[in-house]
C-alpha positions in Angstrom: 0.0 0.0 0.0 1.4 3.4 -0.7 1.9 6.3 1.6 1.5 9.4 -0.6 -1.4 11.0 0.8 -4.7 11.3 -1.6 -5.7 14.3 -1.5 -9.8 14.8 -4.1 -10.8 17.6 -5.3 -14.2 18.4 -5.1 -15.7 21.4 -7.8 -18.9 21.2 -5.2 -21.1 19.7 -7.7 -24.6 18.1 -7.1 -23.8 14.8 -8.6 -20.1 14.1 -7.0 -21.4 13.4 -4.3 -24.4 11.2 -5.9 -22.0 9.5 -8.3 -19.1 9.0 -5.8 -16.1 11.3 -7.9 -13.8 13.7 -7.7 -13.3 16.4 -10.2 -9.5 15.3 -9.2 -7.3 13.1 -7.8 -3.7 13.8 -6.6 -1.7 10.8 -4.9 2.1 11.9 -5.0 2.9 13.6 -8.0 0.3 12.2 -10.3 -3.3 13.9 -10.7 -5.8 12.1 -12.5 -8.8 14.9 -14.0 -12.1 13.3 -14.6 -13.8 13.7 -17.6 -15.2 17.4 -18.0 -17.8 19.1 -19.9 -18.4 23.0 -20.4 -20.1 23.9 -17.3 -20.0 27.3 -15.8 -19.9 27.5 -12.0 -23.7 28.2 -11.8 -23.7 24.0 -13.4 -25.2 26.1 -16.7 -23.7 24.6 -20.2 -21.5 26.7 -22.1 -21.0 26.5 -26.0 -24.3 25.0 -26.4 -23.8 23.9 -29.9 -20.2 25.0 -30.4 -18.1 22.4 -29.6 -14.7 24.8 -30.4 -16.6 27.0 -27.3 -17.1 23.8 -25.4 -13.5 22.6 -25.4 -12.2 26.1 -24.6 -14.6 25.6 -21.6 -13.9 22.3 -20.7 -10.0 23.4 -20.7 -10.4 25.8 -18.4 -12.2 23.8 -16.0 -9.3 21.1 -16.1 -7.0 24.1 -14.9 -9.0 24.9 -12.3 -8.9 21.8 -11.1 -5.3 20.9 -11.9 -4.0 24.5 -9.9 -6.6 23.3 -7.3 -4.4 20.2 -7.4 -1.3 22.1 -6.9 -0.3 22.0 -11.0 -0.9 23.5 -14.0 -1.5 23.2 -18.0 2.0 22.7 -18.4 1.9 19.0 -16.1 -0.6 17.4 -18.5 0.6 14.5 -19.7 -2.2 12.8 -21.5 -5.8 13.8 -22.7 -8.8 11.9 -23.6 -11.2 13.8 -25.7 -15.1 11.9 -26.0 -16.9 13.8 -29.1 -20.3 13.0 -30.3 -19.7 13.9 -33.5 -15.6 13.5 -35.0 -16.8 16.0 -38.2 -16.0 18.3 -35.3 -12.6 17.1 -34.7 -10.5 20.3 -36.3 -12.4 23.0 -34.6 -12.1 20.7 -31.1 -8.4 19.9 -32.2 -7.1 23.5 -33.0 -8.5 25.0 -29.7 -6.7 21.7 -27.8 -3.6 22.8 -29.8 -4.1 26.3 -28.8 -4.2 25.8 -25.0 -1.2 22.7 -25.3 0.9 24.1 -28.0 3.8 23.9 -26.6 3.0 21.3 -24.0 1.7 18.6 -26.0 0.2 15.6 -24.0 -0.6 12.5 -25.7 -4.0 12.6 -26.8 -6.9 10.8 -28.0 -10.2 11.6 -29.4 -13.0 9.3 -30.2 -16.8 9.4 -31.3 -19.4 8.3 -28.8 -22.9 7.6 -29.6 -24.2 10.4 -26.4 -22.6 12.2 -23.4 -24.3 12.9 -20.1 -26.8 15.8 -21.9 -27.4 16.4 -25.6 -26.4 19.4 -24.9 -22.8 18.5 -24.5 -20.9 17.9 -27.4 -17.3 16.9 -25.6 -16.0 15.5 -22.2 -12.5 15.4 -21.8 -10.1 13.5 -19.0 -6.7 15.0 -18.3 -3.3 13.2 -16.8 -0.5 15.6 -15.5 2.6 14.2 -13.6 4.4 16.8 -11.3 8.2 16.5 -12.3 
């Protein structure tokens, strides 16, 4: 069993609580983001229909929650991008480019039939390693 300390981060969200998750985990130096949509803090979507406005959104939650974590941007190591439609992958791909340009995580997208609301478009997961 290890001894680095967990440490979750909660975003104070209805359903953590109801689904039993963490917007984060850190254990040592490895934090683990759960997939994100483009909620505001309110819980209101934003982008509805613009997933380019969506990923920008989702992003920023994941560096909320990463400095909440005690990193940033620049410790992401891997991304997981869910779409519901991949016709949408350059405008979702060129804003992930912006925000990682010169980071650049391993990354995947792939199509999934829905997400948690039609309304959402993409959900992404984040890896970051502290060096």
């Amino acid at each position: 069993m290890s001894s680095e300390k967990r440490m979750n981060v909660s975003t104070g969200t209805v359903w953590e609580p109801v689904v039993g998750y963490s917007r984060a985990v850190r254990v040592g130096n490895q934090i683990a983001v759960a997939g994100t949509t483009a909620t505001a803090g309110d819980g209101s979507i934003v982008g509805i229909g613009d997933a380019a406005e969506q990923t920008r959104q989702i992003l920023r939650n994941i560096e909320n929650a990463l400095e909440c974590s005690g990193a940033g941007l620049a410790d992401v190591v891997r991304t997981r991008i869910y779409v519901v439609d991949i016709g949408q992958w350059k405008a979702i791909g060129r804003v992930h480019g912006e925000v990682f340009a010169d980071i650049r995580p391993a990354a995947t997208m792939v199509e999934v039939r829905r997400l948690i609301s039609d309304e959402i478009l993409v959900e992404i997961e984040a890896d970051a390693i502290l060096a």
